[in-house]
C-alpha positions in Angstrom: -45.3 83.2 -38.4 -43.7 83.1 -41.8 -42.9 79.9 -43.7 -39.5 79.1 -44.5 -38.7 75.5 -45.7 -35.4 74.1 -45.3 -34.2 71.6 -47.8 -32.0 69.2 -45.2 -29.8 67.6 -47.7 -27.4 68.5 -50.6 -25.7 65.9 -53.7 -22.9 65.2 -51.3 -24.4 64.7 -48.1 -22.6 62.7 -45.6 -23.4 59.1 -45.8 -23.1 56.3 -42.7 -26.9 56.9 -41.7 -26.0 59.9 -40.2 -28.3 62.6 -41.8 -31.4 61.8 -39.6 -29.5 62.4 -36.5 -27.8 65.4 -37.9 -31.3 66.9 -38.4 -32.6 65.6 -35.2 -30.0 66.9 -33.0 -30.1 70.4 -35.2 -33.8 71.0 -34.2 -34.4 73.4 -31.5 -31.8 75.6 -33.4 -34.1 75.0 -36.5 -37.0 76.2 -34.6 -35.2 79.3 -33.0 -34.5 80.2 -36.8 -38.0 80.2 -38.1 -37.7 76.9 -39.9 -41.3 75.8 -39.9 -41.0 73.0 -42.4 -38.0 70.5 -43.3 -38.3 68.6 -47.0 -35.8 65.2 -46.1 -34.3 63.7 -49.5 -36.0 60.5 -51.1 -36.5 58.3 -47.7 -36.7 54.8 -49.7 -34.0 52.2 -51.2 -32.1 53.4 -54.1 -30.5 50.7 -56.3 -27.4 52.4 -55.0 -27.9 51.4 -51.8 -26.2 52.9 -49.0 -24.7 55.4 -51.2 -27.8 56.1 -53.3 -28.9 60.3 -53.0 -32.4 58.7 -53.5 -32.9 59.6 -56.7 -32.5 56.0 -58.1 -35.3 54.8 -56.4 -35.6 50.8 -56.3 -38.1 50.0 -53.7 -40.5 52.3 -52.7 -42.0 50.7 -49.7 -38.4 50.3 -48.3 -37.9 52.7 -45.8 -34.4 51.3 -44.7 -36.2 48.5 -43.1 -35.1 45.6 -45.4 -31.5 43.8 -46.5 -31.6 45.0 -49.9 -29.2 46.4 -52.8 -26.6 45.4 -50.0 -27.7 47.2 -47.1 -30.6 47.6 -44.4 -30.5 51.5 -43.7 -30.1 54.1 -46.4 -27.5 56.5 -47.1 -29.2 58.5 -44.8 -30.1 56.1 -41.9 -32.7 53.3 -41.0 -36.3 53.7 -40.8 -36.5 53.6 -36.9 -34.2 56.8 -37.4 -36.6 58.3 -40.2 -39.2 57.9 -38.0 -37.4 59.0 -34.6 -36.8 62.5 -36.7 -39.9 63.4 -37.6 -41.5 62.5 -34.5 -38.9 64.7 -32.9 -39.6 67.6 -35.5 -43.3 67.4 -35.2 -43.3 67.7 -31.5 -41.5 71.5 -32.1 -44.1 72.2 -34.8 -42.3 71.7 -38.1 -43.9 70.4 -40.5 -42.5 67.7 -42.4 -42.0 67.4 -46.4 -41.4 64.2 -48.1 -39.1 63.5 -51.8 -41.5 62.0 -54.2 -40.0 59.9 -57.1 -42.3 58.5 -59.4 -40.9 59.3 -62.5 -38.8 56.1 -62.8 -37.4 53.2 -61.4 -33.8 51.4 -61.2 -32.3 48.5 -60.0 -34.5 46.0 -61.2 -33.6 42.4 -59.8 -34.3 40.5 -63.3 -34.6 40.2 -67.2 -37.2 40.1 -69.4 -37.9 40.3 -73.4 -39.7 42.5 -75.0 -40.0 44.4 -78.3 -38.6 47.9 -78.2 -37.7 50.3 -80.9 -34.5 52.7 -80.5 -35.3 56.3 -80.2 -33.1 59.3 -81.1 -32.0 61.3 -77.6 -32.2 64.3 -78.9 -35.2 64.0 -80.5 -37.3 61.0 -79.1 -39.9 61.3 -81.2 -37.4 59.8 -84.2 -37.0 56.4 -84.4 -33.8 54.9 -85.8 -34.5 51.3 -85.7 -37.3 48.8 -86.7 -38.9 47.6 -83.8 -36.4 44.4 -82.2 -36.3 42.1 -79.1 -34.1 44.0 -76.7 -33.6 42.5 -72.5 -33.5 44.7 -70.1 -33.7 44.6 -66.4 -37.3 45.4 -66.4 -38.3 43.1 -63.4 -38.7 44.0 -60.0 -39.2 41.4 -57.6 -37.9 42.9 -54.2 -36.8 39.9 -53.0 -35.2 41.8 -49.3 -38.9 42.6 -48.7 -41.4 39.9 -50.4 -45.0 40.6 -50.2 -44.5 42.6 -47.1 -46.5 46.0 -47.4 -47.2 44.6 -51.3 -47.4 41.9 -53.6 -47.1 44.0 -57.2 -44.9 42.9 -59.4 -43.0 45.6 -61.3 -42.3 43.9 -65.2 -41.8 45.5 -68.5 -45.7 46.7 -68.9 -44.9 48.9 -66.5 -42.3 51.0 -67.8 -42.4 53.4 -71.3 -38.7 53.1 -72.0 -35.1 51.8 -71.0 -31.6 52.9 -71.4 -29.7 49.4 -71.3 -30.4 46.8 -73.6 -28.2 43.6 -73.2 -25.5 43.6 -75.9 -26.5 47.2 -77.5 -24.8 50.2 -76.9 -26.2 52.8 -74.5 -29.1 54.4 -75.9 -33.0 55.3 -75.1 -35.3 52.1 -75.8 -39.2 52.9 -76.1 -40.9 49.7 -75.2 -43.8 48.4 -77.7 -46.8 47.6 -75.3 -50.5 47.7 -75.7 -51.3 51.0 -72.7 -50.8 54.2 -76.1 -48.4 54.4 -78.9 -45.6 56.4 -78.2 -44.5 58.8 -75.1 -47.0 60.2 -72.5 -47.7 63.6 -73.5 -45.6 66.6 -72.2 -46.7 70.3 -72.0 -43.2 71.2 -74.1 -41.8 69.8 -77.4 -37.8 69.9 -75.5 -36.0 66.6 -77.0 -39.2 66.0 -79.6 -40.6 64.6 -76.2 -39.2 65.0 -72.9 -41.5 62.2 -70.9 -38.0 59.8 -71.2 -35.4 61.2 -68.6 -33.2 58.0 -67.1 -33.5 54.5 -66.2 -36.6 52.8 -66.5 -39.3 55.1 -66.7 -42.7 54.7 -65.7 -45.6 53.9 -68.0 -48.5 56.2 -66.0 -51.2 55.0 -67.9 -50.5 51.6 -67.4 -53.9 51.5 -64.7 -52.2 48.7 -63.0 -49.4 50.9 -62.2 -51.4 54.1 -61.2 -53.6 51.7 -58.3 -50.3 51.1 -57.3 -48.6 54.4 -56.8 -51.9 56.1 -55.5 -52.1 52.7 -52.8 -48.5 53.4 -51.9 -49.0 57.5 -51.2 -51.5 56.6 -48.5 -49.0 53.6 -47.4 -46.3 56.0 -47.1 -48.4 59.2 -45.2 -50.0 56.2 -42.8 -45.9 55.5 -42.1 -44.5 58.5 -41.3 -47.2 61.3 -41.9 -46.1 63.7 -44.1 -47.4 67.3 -44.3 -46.3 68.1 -47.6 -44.4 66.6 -51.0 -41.9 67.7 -53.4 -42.4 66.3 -56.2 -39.1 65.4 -58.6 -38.7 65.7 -62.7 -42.3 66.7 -62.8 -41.4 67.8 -66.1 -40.9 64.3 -67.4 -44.3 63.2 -66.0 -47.7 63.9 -67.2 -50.1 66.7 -65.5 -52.6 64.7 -65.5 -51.1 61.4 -63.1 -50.2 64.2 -60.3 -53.0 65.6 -60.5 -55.0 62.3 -60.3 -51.9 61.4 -57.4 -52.7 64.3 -55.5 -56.1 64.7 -55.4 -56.5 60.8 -54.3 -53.6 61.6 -51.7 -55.6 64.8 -50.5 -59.1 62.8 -50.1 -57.5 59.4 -48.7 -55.3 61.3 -46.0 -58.0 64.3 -45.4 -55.4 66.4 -45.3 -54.8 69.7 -47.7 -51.0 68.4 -47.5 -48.7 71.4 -49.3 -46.9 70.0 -52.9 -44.3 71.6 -54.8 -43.2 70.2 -57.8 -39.7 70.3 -59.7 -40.1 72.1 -63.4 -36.6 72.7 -64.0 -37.2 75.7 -66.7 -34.8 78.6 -66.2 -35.7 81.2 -68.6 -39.1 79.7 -69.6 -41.7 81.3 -67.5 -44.3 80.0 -69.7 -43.6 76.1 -69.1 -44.0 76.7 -65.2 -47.3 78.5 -65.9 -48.3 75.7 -68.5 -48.0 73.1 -65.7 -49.5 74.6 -63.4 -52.2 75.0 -65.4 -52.4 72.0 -66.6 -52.6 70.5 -63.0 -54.9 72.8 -62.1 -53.0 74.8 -59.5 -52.7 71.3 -57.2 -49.1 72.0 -56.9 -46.5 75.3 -56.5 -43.2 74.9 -58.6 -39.9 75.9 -57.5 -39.4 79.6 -59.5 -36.4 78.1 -61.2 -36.7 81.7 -63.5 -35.7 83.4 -60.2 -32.8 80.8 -59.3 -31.5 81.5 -63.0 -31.8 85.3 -62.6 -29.7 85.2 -59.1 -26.9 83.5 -61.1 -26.2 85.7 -63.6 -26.9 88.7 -61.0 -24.4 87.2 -58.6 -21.7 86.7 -62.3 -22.4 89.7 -63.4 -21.7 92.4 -60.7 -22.4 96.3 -61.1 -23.3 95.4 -64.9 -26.6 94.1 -63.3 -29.8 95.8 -63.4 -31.3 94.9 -60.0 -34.4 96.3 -61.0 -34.8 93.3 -63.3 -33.9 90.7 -60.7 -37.5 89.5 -60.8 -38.2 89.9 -64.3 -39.8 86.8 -66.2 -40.3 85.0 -62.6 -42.8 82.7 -61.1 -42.6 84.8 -58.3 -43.8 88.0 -60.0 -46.2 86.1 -62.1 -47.6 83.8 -59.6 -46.3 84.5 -55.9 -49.2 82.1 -54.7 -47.4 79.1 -56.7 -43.6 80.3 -56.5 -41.3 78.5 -53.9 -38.0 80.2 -54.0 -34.7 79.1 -53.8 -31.0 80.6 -54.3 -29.1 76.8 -55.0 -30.5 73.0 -54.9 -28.7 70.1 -55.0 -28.6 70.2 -58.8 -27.4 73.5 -59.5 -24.4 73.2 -56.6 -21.1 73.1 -58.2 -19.9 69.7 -60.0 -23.9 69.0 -61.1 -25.4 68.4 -64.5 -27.2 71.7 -63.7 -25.0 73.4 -62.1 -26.0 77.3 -62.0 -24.3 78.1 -58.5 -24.6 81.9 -56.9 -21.8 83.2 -56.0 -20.6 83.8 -52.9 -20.9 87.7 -52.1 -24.2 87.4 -53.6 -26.1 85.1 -51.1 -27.0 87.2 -48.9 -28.3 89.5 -51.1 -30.7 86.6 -52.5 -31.3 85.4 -49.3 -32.7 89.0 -48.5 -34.7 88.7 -51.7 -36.7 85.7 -50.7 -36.8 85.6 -47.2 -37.6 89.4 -46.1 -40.1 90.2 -49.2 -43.8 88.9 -49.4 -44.1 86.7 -52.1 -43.2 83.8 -52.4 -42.6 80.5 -50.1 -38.9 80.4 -49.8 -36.5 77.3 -49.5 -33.3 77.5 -47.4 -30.3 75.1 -49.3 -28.4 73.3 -46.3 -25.0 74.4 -47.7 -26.2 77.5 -47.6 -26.9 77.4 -43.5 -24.6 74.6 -42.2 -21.4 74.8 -44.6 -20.4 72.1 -47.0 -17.5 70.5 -48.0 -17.0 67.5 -50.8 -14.7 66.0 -53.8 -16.2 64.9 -57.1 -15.5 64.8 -61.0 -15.5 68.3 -62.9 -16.7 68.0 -66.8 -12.9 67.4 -67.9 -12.9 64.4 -65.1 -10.5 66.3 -62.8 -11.0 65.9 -59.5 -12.4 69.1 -57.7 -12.6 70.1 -54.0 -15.1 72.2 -53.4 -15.6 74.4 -49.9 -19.3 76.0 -49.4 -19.2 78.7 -46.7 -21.9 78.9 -44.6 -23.9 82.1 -46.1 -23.0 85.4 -44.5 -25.4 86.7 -42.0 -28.0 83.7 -42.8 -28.8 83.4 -39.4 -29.8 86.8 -38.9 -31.7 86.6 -42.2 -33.7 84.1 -40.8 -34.6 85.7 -37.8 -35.7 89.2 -39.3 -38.1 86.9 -41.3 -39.8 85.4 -38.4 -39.6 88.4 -36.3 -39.8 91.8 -38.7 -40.8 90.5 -42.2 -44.8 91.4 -42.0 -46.9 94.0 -42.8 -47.1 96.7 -45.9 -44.2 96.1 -48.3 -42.9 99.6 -50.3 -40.8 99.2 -52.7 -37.7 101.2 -54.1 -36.6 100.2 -57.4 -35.5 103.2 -59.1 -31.6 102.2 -59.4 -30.2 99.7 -61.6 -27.6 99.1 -59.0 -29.2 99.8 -55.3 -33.0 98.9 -54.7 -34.2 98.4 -51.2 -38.1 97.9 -49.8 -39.4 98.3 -46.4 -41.6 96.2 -44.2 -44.3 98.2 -42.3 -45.0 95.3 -39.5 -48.0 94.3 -38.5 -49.2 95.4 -35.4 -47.1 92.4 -33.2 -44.0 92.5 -35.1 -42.1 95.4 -35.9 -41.2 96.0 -39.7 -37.8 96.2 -41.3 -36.0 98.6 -44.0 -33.7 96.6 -46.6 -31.2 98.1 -48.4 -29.5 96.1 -51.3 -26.1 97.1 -53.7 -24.3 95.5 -56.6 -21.9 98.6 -56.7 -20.7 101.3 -54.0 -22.2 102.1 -50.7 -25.1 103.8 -51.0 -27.9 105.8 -48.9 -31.2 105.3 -49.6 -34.2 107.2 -48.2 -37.3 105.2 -47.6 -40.6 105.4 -45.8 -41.1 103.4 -42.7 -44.5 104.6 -41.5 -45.1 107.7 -39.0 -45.5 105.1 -36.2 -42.1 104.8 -36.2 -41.3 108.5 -36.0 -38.2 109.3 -33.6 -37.3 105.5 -33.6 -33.6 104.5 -34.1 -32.8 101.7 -36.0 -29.5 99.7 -36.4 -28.4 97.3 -38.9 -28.8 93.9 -37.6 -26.5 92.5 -39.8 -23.8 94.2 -38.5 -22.4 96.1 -41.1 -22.5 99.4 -39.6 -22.5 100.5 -36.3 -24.0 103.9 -36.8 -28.1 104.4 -35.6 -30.9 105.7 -38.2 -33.3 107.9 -36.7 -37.0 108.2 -38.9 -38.3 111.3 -38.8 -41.6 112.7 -38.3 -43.0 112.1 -41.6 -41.9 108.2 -41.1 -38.8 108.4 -43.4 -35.3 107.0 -43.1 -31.9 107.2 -44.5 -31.3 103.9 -44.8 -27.2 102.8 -45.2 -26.0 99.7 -47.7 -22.4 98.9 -48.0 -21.1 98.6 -51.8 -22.2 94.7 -53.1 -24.4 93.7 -50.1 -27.3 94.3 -47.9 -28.3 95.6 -44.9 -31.1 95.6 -42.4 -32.5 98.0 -40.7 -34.8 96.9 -37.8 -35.8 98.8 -34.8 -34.2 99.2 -30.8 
């Protein structure tokens, strides 16, 4: 069967330990779709507690087991309920991917003093200070959870830089310690040196720190045996910890576990191919080139060449290391990143990644169950925002598991209508897809003489009309103006 991954959360997820149920309850539908793996957000204690996405991560080995940061379960529920899901979603064969965050840590439950030079955030290879005694919440103690699971103590050594410094003004703080002068090295020269992103960041060549991580990997797959990691900010973090991470994680757990890692590049084809490699093809990125290009496609309407729609992408360049998406939780409206598609144009992307060969794609849980949530825009007005449910997703999904196999031809000779087909494979039948930006359109297209005198109908719905191929195996395949259609057969 084809993959299709599922990312089970968004930003604004509902809180109240409820997520874990949500998914739990949702599985046989997610196995009727085709979902055969789910990636859960950050399963451990955030410093925000029960309302932390995850991505402030304060105590790794606490699963929502332990009275901490003011609360025993996380946002998303306690760890009997983490563990309840995946047991649940393992016994229907989907495989489960776990939120790695070891890029930096919050929350810390003390002060220490240190020396610490201040650094210019736009270019953090410029100091503009003399080195000074800053304090800075640098200690992590755990006291909810003890020595239970471990007994190392998070203190400054651990960490490259800060951004809070008791009685200075907000700023980025590189901490003076004996493990290299300066940041880790990055593969790109953004900021001067991009290794500092938030919080307190993690010093990965402290050795002290790296026994720790690679002991808690292990701890964490023994827990709740994960068959796969995404990997966050991996473009803070140098290539040569994950790779060190992974390969230790491979050999301890004797699994080949699938990683994906989050390069967040659009436009900058080059960095994703740098990292990967520079970690020696241990990990697939997420082909935020392709996200980037769906964006503007989905602003820009008929003036879009859809020829170009894969242009510059990880998915053209590297299909074996591309997992594809459409929207994330950072590029959903009212996020720092936000790059949201728009609406009319989902289900064309979603026909773009799910019913094409290359590729592993991702399915954005707005973007199958609906969403709908308040925040802050840039101005600090407050926004509503409504996701719909993506037009025909659930049809999508199906015509990947059931007709997406076999030869692919493509049809790319108009800026504004391209389609492909899918020949099958000999169990599943294929699929014709026809995709426009502008009017209706008919396209002809070969299906394969095996299916000459076959009628096919669009499973989407959008026409109710039959297709007939004809003895040389062609079709003359029907798209409405600014959508898609597909074709499969009776």
């Amino acid at each position: 069967m084809n993959a299709t991954l599922l990312q089970s959360f968004h930003w604004y997820s509902e809180g109240n330990g409820s997520l874990y149920h949500h998914i739990k309850d949702s599985s046989d539908w997610l196995k009727e779709l085709g979902i055969s793996a789910v990636w859960f957000p950050p399963a451990y204690k955030g410093a925000g507690g029960g309302y932390s996405v995850g991505y402030d991560p304060y105590d790794l080995f606490d699963l929502g087991e332990f009275d901490q940061k003011g609360t025993i379960p996380t946002k998303y529920g306690t760890k009997e309920d983490y563990l309840e899901v995946i047991k649940t979603l393992k016994e229907k064969e989907i495989a489960v991917i776990a939120d790695i965050v070891l890029n930096h840590k919050a929350g810390g439950d003390e002060k220490e003093r240190f020396n610490a030079v201040k650094v210019d955030e736009n270019n953090r290879q410029h100091n503009i200070s003399d080195v000074f005694e800053i304090e800075s919440f640098t200690k992590f103690t755990f006291p909810g959870r003890g020595n239970t699971y471990s007994d190392f103590e998070w203190n400054f050594t651990c960490f490259s830089g800060v951004d809070f410094a008791e009685g200075q003004d907000k700023g980025i703080f590189q901490i003076i310690h004996d493990h290299g002068d300066g940041w880790e090295e990055m593969i790109s020269d953004e900021k001067g040196n991009y290794d500092y992103l938030m919080y307190n960041d993690i010093e990965h060549r402290n050795p002290h720190v790296r026994e720790e991580l690679n002991y808690w990997g292990k701890w964490y797959h023994d827990q709740i045996g994960f068959d796969g990691v995404r990997l966050d900010a991996v473009k803070h973090q140098s290539p040569e910890f994950y790779k060190e991470w992974l390969q230790l994680l491979r050999t301890n757990t004797g699994k080949n576990l699938f990683a994906v890692g989050e390069y967040w590049a659009p436009g900058q084809l080059n960095l994703l191919q740098e990292y990967i490699a520079a970690t020696e093809g241990t990990m697939s990125l997420f082909d935020s080139s392709l996200q980037q290009n769906f964006h503007v496609a989905s602003r820009s309407g008929a003036d879009y060449d859809l020829r170009t729609i894969f242009d510059e992408t990880l998915t053209l360049a590297d299909p074996e290391h591309s997992v594809t998406v459409v929207d994330n939780h950072d590029t959903q409206p009212l996020q720092d990143l936000e790059a949201p598609v728009e609406k009319w144009f989902k289900p064309i992307a979603y026909a773009l990644i799910l019913l094409r060969e290359s590729g592993y794609p991702c399915v954005f849980y707005p973007d199958l169950y609906g969403a709908h949530y308040w925040d802050k825009d840039k101005e600090g007005n407050d926004q509503e925002i409504f996701l719909d449910k993506v037009d025909g997703i659930e049809q999508l999904l199906k015509a990947r598991k059931e007709n997406a196999y076999g030869l692919q031809r493509d049809y790319f000779e108009d800026a504004n209508c391209i389609g492909w087909t899918r020949e099958g494979d000999g169990y599943n039948k294929g699929c014709a897809v026809v995709i426009s930006n502008k009017d209706q359109y008919d396209k002809p297209m070969e299906m394969g003489t095996s299916y000459a005198g076959q009628n096919f109908y669009d499973l989407l719905g959008r026409f109710d009309h039959k297709i007939t191929i004809d003895e040389n195996g062609w079709g003359n395949f029907t798209c409405p103006a600014g959508n898609v259609s597909v074709w499969i057969p009776e």
